[in-house]
PyMOL commands that place a pseudoatom at each C-alpha (Angstrom):
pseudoatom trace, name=CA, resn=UNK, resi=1, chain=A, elem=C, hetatm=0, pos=[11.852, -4.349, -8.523]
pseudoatom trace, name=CA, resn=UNK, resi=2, chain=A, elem=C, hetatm=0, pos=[11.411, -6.289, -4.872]
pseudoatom trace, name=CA, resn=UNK, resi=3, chain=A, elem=C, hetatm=0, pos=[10.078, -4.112, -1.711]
pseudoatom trace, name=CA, resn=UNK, resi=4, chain=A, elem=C, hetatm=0, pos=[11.024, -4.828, 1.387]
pseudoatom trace, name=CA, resn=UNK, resi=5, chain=A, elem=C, hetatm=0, pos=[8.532, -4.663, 4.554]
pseudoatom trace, name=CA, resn=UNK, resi=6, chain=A, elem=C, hetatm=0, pos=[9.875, -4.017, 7.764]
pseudoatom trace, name=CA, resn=UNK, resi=7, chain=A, elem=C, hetatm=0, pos=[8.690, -3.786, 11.818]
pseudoatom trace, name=CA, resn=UNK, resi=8, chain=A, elem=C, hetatm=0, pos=[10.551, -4.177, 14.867]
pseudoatom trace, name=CA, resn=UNK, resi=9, chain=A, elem=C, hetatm=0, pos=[9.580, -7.500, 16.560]
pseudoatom trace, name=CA, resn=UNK, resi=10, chain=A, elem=C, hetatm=0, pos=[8.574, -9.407, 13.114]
pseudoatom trace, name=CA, resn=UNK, resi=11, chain=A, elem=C, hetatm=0, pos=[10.334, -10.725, 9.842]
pseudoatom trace, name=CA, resn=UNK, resi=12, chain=A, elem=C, hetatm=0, pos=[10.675, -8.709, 6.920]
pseudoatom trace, name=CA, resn=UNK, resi=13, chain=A, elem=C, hetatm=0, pos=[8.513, -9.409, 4.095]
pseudoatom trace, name=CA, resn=UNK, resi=14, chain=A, elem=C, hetatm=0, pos=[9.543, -8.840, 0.243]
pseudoatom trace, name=CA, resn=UNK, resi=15, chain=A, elem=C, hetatm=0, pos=[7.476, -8.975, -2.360]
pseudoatom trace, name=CA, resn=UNK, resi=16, chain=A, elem=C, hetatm=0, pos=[7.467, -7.878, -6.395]
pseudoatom trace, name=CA, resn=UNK, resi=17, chain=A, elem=C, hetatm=0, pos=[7.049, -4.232, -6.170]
pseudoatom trace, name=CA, resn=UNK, resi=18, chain=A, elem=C, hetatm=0, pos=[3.927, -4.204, -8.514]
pseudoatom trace, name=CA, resn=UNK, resi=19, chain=A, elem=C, hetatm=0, pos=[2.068, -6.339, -6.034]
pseudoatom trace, name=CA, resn=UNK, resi=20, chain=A, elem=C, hetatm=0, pos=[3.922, -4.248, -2.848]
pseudoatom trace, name=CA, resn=UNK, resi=21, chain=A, elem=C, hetatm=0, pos=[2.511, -1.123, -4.132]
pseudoatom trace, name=CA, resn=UNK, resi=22, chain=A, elem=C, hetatm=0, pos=[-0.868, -2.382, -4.979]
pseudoatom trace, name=CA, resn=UNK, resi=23, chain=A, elem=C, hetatm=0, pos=[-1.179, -3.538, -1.756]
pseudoatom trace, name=CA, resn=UNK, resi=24, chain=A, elem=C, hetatm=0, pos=[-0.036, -0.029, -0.298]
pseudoatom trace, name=CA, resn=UNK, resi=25, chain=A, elem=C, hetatm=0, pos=[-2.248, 1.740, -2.266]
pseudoatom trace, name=CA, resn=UNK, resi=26, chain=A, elem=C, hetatm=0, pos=[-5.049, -0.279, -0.573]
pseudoatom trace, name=CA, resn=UNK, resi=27, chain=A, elem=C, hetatm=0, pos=[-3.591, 0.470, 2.615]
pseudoatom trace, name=CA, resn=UNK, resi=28, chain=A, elem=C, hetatm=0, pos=[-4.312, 3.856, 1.776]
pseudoatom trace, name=CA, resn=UNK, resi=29, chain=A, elem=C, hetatm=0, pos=[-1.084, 5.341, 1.402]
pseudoatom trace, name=CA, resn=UNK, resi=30, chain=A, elem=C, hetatm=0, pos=[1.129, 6.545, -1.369]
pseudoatom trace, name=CA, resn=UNK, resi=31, chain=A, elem=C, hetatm=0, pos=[3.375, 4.191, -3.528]
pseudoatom trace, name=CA, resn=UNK, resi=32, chain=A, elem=C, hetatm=0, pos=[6.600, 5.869, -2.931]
pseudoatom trace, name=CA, resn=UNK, resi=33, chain=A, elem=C, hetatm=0, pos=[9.767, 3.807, -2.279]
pseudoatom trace, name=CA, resn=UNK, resi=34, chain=A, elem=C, hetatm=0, pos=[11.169, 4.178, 0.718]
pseudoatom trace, name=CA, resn=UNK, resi=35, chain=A, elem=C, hetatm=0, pos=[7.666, 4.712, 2.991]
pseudoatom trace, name=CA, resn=UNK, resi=36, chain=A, elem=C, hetatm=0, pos=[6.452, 4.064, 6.246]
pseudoatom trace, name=CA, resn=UNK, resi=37, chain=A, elem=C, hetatm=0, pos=[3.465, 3.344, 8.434]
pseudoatom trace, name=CA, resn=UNK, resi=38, chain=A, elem=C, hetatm=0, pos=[3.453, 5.467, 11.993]
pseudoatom trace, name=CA, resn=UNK, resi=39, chain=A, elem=C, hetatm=0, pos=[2.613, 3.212, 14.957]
pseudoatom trace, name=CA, resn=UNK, resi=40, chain=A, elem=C, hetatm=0, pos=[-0.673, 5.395, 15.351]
pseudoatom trace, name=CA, resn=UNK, resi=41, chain=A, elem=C, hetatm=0, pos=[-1.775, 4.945, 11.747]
pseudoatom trace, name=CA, resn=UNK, resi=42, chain=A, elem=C, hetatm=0, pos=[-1.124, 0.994, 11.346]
pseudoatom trace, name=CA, resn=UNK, resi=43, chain=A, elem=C, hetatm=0, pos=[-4.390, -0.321, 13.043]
pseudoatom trace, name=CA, resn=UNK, resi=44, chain=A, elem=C, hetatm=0, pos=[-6.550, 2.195, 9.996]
pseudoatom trace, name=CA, resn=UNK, resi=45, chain=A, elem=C, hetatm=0, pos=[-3.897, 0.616, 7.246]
pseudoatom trace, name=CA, resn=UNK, resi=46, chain=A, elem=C, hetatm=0, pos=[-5.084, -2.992, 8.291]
pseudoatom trace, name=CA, resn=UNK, resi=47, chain=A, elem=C, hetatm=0, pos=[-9.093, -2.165, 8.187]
pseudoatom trace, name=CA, resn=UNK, resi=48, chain=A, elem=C, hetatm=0, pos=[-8.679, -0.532, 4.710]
pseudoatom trace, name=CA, resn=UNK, resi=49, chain=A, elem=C, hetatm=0, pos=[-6.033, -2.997, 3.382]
pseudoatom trace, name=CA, resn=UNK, resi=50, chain=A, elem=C, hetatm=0, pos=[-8.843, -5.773, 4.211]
pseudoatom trace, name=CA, resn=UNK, resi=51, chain=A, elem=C, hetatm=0, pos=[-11.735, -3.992, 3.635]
pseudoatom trace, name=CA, resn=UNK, resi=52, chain=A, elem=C, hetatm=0, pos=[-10.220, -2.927, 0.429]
pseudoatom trace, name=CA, resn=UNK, resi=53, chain=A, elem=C, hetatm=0, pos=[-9.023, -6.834, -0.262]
pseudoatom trace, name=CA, resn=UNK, resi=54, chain=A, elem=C, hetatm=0, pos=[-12.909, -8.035, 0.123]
pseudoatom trace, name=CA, resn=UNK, resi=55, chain=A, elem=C, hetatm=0, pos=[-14.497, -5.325, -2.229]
pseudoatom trace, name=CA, resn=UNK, resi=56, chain=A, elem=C, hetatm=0, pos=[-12.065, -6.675, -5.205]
pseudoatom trace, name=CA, resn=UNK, resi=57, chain=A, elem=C, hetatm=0, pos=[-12.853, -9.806, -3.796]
pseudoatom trace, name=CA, resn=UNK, resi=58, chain=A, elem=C, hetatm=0, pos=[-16.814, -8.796, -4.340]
pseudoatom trace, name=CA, resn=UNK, resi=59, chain=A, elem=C, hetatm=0, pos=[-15.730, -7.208, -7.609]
pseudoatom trace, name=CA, resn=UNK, resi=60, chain=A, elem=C, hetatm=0, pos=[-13.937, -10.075, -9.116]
pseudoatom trace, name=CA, resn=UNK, resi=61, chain=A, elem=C, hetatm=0, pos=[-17.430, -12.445, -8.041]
pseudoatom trace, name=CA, resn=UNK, resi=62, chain=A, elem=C, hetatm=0, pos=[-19.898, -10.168, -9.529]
pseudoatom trace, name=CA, resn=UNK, resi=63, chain=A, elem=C, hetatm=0, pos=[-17.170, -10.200, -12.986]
pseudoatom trace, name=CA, resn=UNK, resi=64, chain=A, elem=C, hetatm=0, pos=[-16.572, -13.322, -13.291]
pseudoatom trace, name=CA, resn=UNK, resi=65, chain=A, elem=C, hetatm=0, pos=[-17.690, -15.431, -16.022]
pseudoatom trace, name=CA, resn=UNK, resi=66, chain=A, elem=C, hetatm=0, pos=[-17.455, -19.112, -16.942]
pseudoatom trace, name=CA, resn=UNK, resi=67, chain=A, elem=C, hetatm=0, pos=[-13.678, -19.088, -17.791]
pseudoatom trace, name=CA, resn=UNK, resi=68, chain=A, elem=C, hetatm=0, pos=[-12.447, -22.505, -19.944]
pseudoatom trace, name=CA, resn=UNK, resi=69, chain=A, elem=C, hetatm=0, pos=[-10.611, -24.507, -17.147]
pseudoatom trace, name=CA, resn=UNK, resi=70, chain=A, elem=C, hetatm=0, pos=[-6.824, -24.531, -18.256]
pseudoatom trace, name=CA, resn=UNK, resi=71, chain=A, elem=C, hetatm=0, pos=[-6.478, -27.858, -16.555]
pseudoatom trace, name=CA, resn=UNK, resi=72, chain=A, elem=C, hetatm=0, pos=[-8.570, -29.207, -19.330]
pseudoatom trace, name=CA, resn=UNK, resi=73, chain=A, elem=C, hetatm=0, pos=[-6.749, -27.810, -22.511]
pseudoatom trace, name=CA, resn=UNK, resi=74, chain=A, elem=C, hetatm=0, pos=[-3.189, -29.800, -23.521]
pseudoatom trace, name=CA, resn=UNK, resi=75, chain=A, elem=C, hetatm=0, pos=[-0.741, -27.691, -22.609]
pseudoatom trace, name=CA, resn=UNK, resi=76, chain=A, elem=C, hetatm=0, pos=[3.557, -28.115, -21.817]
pseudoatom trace, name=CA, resn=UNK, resi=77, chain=A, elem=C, hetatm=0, pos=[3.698, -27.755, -18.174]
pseudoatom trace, name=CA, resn=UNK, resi=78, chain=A, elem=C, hetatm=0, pos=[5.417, -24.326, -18.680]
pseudoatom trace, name=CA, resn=UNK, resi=79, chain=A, elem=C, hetatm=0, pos=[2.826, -23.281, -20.256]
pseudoatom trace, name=CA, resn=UNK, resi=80, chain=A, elem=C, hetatm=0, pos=[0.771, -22.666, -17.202]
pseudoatom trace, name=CA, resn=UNK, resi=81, chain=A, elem=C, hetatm=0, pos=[1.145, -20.658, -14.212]
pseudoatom trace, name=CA, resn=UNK, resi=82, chain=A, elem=C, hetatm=0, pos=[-2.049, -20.590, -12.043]
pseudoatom trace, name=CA, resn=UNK, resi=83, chain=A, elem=C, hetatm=0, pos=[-2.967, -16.827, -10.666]
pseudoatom trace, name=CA, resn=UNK, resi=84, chain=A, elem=C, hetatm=0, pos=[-2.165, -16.178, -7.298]
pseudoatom trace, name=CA, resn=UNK, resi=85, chain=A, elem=C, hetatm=0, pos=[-5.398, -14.299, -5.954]
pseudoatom trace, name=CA, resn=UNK, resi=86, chain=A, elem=C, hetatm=0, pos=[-4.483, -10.365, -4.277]
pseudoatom trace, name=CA, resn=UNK, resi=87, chain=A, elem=C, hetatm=0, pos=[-5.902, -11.688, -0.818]
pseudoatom trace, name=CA, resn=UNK, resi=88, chain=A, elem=C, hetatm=0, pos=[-3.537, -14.494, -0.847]
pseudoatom trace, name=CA, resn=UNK, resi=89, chain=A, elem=C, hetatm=0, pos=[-0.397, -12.461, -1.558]
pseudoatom trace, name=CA, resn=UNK, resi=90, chain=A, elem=C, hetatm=0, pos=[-1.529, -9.934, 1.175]
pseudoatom trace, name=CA, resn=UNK, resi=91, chain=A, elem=C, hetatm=0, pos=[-1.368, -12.653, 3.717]
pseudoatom trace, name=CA, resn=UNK, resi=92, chain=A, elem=C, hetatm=0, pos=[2.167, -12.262, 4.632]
pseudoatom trace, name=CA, resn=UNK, resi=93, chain=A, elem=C, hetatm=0, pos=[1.524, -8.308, 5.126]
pseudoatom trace, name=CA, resn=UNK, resi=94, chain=A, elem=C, hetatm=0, pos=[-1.267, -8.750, 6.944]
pseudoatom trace, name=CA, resn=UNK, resi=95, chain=A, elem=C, hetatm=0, pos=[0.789, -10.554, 9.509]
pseudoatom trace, name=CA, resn=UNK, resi=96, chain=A, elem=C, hetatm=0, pos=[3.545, -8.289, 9.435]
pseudoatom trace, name=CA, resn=UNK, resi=97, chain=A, elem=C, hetatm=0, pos=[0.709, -5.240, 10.291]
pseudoatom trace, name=CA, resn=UNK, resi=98, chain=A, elem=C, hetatm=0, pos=[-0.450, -7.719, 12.884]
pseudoatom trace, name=CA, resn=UNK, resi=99, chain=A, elem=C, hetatm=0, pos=[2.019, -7.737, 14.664]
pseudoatom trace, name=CA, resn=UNK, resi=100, chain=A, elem=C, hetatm=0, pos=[3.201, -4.113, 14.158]
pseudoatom trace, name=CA, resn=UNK, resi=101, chain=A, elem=C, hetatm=0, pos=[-0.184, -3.596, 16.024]
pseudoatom trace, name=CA, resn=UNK, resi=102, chain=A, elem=C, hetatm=0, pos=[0.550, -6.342, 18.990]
pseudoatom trace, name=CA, resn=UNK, resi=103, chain=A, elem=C, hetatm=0, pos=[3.744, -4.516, 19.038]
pseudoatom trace, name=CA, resn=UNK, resi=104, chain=A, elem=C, hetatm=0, pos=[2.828, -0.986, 19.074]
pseudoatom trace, name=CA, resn=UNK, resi=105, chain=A, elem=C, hetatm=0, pos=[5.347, -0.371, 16.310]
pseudoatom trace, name=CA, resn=UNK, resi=106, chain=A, elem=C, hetatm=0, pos=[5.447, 1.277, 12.948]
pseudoatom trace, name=CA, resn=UNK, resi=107, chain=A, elem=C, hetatm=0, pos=[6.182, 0.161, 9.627]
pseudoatom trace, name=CA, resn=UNK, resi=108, chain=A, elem=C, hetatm=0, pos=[8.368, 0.459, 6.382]
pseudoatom trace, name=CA, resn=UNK, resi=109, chain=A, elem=C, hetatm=0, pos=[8.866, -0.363, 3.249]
pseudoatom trace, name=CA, resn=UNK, resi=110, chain=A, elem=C, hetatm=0, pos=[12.243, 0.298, 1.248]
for i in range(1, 110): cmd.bond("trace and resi %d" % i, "trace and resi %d" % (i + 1))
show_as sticks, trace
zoom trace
């Protein structure tokens, strides 16, 4: 499943709906398909979408242990797909909420 973010005054943004919802959960609001973000409630949906982005960040840090570097290990190119970090994939959305904010506009995903 894709979702679909969407503000006046910006692109839309799609992304894999496991990593959509994930993302809205951080925002702080429910995972339901088709949602929104009120104008008034965006700016509180960016502080807890990053604050909420650098705690897993802290998280993953304090978990981490000395992982065998794939590079290293002979493997068929398809084989290996490197991760793609949550704070990286939030990047577009971050925008988007941005400029929902610079826009005084709401938000929704579908």
């Amino acid at each position: 499943m894709l979702i679909t973010f969407r503000s006046k005054g910006s692109h839309d943004i799609t992304m894999f709906g496991d990593i959509a919802q994930q993302l809205i959960h951080m925002m702080g609001f429910c995972e339901t398909v088709p949602g929104a973000i009120r104008e008034e409630d965006v700016n509180q949906a960016l502080r807890n979408l990053q604050h909420q982005i650098e705690v897993t960040k802290q998280e993953k840090k304090q978990g981490d242990v000395e992982q065998p570097n794939p590079l290293d290990a002979v493997l068929d190119e398809d084989e290996f797909e490197p991760e793609i970090c949550l704070s990286v994939r939030a990047m577009p959305l971050i925008g988007l909420l941005e400029s929902a904010i610079k826009d005084q506009s709401y938000i929704m995903w579908e």
